[in-house]
C-alpha positions as CSV (number, residue, x, y, z in Angstrom):
1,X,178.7,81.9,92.5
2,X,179.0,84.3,95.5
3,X,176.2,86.4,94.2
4,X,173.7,83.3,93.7
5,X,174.1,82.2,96.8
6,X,173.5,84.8,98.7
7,X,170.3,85.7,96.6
8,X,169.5,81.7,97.8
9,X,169.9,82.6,100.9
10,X,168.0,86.1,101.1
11,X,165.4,84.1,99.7
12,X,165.4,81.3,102.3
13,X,164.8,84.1,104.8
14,X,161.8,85.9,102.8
15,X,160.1,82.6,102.8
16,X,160.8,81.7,106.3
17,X,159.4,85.1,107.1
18,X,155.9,83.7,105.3
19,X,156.3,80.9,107.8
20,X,157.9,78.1,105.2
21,X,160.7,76.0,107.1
22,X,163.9,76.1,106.1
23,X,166.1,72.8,105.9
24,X,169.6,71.4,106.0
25,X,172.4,73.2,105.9
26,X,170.5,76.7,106.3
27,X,167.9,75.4,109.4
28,X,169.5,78.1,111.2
29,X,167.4,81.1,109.7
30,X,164.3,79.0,111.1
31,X,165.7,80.3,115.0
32,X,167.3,83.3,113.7
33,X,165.4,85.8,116.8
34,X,166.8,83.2,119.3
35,X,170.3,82.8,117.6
36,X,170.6,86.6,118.3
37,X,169.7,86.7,121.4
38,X,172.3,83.3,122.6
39,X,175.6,83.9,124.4
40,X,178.2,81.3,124.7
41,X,178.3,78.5,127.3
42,X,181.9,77.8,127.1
43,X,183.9,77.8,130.0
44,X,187.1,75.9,128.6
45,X,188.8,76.1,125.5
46,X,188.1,72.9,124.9
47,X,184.5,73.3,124.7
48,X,185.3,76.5,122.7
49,X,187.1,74.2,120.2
50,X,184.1,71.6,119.9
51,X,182.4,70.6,116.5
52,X,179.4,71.6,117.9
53,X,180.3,75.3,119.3
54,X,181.9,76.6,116.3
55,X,178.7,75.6,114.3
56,X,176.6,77.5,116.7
57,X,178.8,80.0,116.7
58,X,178.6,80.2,112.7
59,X,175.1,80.5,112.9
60,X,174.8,83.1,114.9
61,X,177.3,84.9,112.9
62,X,175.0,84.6,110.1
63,X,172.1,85.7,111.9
64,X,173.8,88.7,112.8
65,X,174.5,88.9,108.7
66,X,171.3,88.6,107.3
């Protein structure tokens, strides 16, 4: 399962590299330069601990992995 997923998702990025979109769950590799190049905004931990932060911080992480 590990294996076919991440062929899935090296294939996401060749194709978003040809200038196809990607969508859902894996939109991220779409803004992958831009991803790399974020820092956080956080100033609290309780904006470190929001929904929305560790998502972005996921993606990024990912970024950095592909």
């Amino acid at each position: 399962m590990l294996q076919q997923s991440s062929r899935y998702i090296l294939k996401l990025a060749k194709q978003q590299l040809k200038g196809k979109k990607a969508r859902g769950l894996f939109k991220y590799i779409n803004d992958t330069e831009e991803l790399l190049k974020m820092k956080s905004q956080a100033t609290c931990v309780a904006e470190f601990v929001t929904l929305d932060h560790l998502e972005l911080a996921m993606s990024i992480n990912a970024a950095y992995q592909l």
